[in-house]
Structures are given as structure tokens and as C-alpha cells.
DSSP file (Angstrom, degrees, kcal/mol; ACC not computed):
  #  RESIDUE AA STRUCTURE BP1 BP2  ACC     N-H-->O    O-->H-N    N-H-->O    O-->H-N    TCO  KAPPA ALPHA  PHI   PSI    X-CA   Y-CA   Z-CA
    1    1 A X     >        0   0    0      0, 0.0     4,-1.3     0, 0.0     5,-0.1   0.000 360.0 360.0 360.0 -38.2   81.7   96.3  116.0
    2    2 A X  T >4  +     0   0    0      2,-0.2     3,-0.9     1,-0.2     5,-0.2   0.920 360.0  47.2 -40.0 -69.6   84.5   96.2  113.4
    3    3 A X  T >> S+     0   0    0      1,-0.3     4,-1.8     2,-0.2     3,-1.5   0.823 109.2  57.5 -35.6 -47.3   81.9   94.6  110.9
    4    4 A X  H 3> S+     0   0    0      1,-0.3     4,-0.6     2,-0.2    -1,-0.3   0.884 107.9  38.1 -64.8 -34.7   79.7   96.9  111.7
    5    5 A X  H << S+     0   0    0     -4,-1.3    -1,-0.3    -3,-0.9    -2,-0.2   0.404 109.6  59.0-111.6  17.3   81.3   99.7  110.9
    6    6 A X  H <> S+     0   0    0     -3,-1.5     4,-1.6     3,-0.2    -2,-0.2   0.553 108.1  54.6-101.8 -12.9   83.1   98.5  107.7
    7    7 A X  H  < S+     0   0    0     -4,-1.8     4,-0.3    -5,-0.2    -2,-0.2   0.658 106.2  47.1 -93.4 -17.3   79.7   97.9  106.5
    8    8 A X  T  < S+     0   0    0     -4,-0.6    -1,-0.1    -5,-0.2     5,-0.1   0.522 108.7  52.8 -63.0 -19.4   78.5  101.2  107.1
    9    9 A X  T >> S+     0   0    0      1,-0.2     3,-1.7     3,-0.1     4,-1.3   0.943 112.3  49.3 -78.3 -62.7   81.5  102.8  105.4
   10   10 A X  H 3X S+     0   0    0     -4,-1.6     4,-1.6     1,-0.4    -1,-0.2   0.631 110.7  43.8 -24.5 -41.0   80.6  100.6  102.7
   11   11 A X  H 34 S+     0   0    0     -4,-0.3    -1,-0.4     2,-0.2    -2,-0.1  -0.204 122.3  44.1 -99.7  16.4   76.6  101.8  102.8
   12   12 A X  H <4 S+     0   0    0     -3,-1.7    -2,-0.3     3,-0.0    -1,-0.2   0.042 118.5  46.9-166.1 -13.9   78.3  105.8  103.2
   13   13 A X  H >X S+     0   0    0     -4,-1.3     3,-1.0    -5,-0.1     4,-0.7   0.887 115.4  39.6 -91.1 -54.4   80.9  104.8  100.2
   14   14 A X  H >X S+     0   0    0     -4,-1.6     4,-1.5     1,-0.3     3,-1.0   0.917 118.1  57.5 -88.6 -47.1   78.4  103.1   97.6
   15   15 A X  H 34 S+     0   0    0      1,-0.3    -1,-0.3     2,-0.2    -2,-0.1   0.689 106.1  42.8 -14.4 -52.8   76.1  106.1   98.7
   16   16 A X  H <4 S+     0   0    0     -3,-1.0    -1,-0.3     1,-0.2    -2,-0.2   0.627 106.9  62.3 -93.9 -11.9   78.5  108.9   97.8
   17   17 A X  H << S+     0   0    0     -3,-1.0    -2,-0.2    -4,-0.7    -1,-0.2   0.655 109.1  43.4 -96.5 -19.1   79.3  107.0   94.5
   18   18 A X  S  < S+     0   0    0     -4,-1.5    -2,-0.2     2,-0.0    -1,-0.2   0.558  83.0 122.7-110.4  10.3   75.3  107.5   93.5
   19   19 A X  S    S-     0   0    0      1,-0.1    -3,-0.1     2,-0.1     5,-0.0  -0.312  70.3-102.7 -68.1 150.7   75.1  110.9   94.5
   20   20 A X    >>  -     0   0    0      1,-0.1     4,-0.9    -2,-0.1     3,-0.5   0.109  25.9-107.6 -36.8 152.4   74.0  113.1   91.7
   21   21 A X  T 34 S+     0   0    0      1,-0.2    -1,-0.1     2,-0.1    -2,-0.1   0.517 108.7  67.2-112.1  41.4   76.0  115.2   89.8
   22   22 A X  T 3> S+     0   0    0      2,-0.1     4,-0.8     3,-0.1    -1,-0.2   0.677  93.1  57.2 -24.6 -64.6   75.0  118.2   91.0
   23   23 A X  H <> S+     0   0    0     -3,-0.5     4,-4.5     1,-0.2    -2,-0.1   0.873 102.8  56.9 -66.4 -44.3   76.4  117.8   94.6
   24   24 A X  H  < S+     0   0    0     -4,-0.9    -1,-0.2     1,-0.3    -2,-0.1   0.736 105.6  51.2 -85.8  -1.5   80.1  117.2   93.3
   25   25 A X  H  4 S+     0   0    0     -3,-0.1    -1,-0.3     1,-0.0     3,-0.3   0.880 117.2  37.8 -62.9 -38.7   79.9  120.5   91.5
   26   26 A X  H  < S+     0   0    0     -4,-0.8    53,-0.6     1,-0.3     2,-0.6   0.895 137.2  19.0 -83.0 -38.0   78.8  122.1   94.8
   27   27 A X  B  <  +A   78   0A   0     -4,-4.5    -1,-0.3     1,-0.1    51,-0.1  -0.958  68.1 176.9-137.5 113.3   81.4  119.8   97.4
   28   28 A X        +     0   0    0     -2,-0.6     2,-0.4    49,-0.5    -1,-0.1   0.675  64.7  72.8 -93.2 -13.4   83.9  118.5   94.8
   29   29 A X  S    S-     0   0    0     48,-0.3    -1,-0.1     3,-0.0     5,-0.0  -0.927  83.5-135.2 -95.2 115.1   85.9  116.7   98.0
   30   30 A X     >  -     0   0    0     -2,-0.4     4,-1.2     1,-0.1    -2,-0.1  -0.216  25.3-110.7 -33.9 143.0   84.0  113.4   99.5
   31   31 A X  H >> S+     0   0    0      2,-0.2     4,-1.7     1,-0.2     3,-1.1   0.937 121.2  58.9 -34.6 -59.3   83.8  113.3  103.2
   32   32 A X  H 3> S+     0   0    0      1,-0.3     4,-2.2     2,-0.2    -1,-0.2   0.842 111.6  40.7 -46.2 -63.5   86.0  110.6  103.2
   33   33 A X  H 3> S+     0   0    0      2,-0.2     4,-1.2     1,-0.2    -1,-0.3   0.741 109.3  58.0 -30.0 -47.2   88.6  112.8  101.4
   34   34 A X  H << S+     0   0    0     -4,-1.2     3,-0.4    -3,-1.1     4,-0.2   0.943 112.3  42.9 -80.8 -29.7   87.9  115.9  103.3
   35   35 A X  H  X S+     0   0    0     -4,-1.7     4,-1.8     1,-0.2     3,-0.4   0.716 105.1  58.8-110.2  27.6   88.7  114.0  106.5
   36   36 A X  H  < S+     0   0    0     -4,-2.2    -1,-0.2    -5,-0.3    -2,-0.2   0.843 108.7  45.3 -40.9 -45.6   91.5  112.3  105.5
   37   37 A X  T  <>S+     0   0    0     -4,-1.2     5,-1.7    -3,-0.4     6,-0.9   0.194 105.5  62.2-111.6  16.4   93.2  115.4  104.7
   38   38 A X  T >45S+     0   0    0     -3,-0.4     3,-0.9    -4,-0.2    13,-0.2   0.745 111.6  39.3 -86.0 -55.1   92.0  117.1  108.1
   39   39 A X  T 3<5S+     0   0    0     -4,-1.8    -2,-0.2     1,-0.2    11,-0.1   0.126 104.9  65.4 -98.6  39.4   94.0  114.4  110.1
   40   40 A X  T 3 5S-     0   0    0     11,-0.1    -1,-0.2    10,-0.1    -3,-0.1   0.438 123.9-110.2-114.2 -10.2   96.8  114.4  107.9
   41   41 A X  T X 5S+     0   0    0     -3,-0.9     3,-0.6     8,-0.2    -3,-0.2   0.871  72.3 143.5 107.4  39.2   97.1  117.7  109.1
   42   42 A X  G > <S+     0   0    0     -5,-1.7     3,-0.9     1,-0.2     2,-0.6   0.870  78.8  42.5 -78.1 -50.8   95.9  119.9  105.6
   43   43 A X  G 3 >S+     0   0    0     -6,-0.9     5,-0.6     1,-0.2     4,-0.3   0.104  71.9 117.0 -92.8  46.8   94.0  122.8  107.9
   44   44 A X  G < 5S+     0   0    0     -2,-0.6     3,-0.5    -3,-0.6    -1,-0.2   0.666  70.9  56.2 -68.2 -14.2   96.4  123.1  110.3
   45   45 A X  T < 5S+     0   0    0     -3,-0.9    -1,-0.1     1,-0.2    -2,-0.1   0.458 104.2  57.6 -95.8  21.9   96.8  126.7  109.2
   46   46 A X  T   5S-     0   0    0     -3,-0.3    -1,-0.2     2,-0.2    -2,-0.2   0.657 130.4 -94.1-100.3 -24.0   93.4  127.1  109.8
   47   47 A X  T   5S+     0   0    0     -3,-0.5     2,-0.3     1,-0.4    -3,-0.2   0.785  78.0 140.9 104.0  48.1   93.5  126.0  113.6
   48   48 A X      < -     0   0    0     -5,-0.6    -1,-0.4    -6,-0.1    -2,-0.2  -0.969  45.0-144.3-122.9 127.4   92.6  122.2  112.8
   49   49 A X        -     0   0    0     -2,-0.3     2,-0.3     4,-0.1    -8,-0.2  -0.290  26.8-154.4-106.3 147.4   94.8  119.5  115.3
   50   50 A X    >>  +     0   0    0    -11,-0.1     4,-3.2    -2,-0.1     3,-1.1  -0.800  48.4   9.2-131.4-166.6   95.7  116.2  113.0
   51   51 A X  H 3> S-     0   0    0     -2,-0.3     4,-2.3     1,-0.3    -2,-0.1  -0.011 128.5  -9.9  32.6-120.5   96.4  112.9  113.8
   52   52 A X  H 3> S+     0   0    0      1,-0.2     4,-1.4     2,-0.2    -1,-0.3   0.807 129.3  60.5 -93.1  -9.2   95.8  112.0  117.1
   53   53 A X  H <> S+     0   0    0     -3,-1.1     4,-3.1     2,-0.2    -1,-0.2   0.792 102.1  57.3 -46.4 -33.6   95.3  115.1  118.6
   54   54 A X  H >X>S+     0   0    0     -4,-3.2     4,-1.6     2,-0.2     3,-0.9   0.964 105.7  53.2 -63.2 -56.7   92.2  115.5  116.1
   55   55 A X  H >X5S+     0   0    0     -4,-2.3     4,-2.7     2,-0.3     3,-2.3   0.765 109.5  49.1 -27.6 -77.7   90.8  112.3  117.5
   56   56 A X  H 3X5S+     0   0    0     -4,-1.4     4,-0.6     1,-0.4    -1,-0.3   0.692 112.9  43.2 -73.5 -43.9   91.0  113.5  120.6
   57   57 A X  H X<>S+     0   0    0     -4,-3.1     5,-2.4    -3,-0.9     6,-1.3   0.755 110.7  53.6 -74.3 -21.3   89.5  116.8  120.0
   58   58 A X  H X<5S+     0   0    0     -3,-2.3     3,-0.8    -4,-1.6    -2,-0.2   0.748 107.2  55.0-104.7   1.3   87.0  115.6  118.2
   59   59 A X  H 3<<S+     0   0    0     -4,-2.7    -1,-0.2    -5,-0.5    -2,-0.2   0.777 107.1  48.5 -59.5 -18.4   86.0  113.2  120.9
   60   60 A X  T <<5S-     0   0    0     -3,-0.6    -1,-0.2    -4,-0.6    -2,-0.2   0.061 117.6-116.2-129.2  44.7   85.8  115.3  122.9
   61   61 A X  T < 5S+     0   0    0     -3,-0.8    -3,-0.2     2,-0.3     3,-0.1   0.718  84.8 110.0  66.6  48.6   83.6  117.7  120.8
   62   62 A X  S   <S+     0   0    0     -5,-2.4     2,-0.4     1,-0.2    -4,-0.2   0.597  79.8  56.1-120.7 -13.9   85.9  120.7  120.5
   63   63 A X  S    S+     0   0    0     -6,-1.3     2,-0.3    -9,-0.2    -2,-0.3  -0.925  70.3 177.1 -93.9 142.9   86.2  119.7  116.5
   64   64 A X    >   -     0   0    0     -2,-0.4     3,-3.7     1,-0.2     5,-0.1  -0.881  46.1-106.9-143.6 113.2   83.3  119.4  114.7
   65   65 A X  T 3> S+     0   0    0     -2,-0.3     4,-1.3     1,-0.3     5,-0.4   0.579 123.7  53.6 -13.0 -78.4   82.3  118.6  110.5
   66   66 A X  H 3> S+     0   0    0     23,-0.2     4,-2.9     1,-0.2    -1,-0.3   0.826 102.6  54.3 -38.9 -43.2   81.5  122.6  110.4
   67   67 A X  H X> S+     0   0    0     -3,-3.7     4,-1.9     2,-0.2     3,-1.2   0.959 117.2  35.1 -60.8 -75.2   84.8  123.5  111.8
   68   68 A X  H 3> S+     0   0    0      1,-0.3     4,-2.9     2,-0.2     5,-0.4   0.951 117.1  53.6 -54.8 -50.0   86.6  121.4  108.9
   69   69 A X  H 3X S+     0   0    0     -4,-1.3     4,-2.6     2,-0.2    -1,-0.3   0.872 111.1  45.1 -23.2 -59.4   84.1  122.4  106.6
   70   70 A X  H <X S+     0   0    0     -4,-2.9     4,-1.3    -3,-1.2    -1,-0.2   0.986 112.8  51.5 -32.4 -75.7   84.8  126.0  107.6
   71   71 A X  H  X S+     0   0    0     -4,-1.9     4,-2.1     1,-0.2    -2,-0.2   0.693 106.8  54.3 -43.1 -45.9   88.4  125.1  107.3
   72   72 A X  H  <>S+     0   0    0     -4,-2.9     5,-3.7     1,-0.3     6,-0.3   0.891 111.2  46.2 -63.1 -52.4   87.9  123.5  103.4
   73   73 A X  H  <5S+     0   0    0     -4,-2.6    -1,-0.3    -5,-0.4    -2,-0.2   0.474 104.8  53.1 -98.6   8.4   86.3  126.7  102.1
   74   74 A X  H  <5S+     0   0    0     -4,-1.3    -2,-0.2    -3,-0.1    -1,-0.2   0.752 110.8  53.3 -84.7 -30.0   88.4  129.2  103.3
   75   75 A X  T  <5S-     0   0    0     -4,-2.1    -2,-0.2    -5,-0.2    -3,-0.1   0.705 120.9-115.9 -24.7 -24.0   91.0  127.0  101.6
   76   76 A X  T   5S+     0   0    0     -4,-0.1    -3,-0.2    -5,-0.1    -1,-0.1   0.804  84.7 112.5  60.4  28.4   89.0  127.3   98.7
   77   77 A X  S   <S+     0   0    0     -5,-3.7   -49,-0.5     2,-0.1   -48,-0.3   0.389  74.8  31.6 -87.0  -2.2   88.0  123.6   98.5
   78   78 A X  B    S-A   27   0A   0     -6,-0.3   -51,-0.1     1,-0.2     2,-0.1  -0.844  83.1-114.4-154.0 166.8   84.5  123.5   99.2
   79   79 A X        -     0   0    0    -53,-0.6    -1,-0.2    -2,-0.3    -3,-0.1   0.015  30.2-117.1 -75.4 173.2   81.6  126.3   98.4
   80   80 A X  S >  S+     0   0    0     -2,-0.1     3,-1.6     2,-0.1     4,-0.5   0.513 115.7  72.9 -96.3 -18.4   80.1  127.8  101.2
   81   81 A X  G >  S+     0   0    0      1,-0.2     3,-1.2     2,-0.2   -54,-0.1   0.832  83.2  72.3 -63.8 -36.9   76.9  126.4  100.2
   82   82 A X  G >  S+     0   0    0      1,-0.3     3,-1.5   -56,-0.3     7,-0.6   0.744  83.0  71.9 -55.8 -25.8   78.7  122.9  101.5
   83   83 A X  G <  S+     0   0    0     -3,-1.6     2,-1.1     1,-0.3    -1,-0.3   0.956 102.9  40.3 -70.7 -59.1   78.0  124.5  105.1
   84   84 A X  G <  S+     0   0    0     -3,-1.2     2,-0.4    -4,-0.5    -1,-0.3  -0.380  78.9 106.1-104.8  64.9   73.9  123.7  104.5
   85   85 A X    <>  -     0   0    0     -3,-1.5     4,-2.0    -2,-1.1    -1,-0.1  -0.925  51.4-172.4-125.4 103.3   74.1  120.7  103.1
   86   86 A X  H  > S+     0   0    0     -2,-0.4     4,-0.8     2,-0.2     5,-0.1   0.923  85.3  57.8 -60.0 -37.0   72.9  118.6  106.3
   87   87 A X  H >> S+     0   0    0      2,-0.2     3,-4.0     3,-0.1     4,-1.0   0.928 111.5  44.2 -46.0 -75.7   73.9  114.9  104.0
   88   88 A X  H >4 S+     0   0    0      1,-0.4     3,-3.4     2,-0.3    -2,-0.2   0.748 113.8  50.8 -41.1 -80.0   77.7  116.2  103.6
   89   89 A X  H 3X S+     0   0    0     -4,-2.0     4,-0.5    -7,-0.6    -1,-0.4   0.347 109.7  40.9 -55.9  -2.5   77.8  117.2  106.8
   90   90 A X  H <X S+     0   0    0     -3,-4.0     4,-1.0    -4,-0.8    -1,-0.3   0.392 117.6  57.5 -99.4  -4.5   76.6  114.1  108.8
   91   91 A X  H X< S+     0   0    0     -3,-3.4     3,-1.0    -4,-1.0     4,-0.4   0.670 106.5  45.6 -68.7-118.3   78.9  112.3  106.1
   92   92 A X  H >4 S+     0   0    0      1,-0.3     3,-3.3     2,-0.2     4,-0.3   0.183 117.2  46.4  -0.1-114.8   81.9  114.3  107.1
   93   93 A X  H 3X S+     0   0    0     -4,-0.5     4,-2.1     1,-0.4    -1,-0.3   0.352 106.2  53.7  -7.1 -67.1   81.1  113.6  110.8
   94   94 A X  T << S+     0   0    0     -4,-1.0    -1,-0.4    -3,-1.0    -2,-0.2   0.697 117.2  41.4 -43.4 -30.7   80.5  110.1  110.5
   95   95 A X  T X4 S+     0   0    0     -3,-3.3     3,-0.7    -4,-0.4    -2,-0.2   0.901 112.7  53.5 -77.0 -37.4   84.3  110.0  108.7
   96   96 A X  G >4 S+     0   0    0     -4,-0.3     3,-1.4     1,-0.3    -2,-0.2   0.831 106.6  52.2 -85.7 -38.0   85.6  112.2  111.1
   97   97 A X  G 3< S+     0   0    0     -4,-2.1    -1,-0.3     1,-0.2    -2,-0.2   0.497 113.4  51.0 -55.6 -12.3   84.2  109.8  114.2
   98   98 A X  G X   +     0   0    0     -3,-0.7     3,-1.1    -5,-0.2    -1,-0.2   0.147  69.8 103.0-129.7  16.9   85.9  107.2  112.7
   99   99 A X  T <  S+     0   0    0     -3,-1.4    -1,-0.1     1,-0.3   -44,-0.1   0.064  77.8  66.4 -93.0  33.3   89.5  107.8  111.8
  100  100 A X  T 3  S+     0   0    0    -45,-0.1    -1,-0.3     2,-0.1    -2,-0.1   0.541  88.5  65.7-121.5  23.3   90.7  106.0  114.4
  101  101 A X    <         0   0    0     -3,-1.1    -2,-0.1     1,-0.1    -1,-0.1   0.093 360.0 360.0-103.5 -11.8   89.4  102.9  112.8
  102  102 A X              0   0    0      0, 0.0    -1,-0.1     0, 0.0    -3,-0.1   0.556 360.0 360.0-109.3 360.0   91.8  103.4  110.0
């Protein structure tokens, strides 16, 4: 399972490194990035739980990529546009399902 899922970050890393550059005008933070800085506890003044309370919540589906997403652009890190871009957001999910891997 390990393998498995260091070879999909891999396949979701190599991925984000050939998106166009278009997208990184419009979401200038990588998933990877955005939740990194979600469980390090960046949108906590947003209502966002870190560490292992985020895990927990977002196991148990009361955080969700839109919520941080949300969280990023009233920060003023992300666009609103980032909100209907279905890739980002099932990249940001897929990171966010998987920080306890880290």
C-alpha cells in the first residue's frame, strides 16, 4: 500500500510539473503545497483544524478540498476561479487524504 501510494504521488507530482502555464497563473500554490500549509495550521483563522485534528476531520468528511480552497482565496492565495477547476480540486483532495502518510 505504501508503494502504491508513493507511486501515485509520484504520477500527481510529475503531473503537476507538466501542467501548462496557464493553470499556475490561475492556482499559483500546488496541491501538495496548499495542503501542507492547511495541516501546518496556515487557515486556522479561517476555521481549518491542523495536524491531527485535520486528519481526523477530514476523515471523517467534515473537511473537504473546497473548504481549504475556500480558505486559500479568502487569504488571497488562490483565485476564485481555483474553486471550478475539478483537476485542482481532486489534486488537493488526493493530498489532503494522504497527510498522514507523511
Amino acid at each position: 500500500m505504501k508503494r502504491f501510494a508513493i507511486a501515485l504521488f509520484s504520477i500527481c507530482l510529475v503531473s503537476n510539473v507538466a501542467t501548462p502555464v496557464a493553470r499556475s497563473r490561475t492556482n499559483p500554490l500546488d496541491p501538495f503545497q496548499l495542503a501542507t500549509m492547511a495541516y501546518q495550521g496556515y487557515f486556522s483563522e479561517q476555521g481549518i483544524a491542523s495536524h491531527g485534528q485535520l486528519v481526523s476531520h477530514i476523515e471523517n468528511r467534515q473537511v473537504e478540498a473546497e473548504d481549504i480552497v475556500r480558505a486559500a482565496i479568502d487569504r488571497g492565495l488562490l483565485t476564485a476561479e481555483a474553486l471550478n477547476d475539478k483537476e485542482y480540486l481532486e489534486l488537493v483532495e488526493f493530498q489532503l487524504h494522504h497527510l498522514n502518510l507523511r
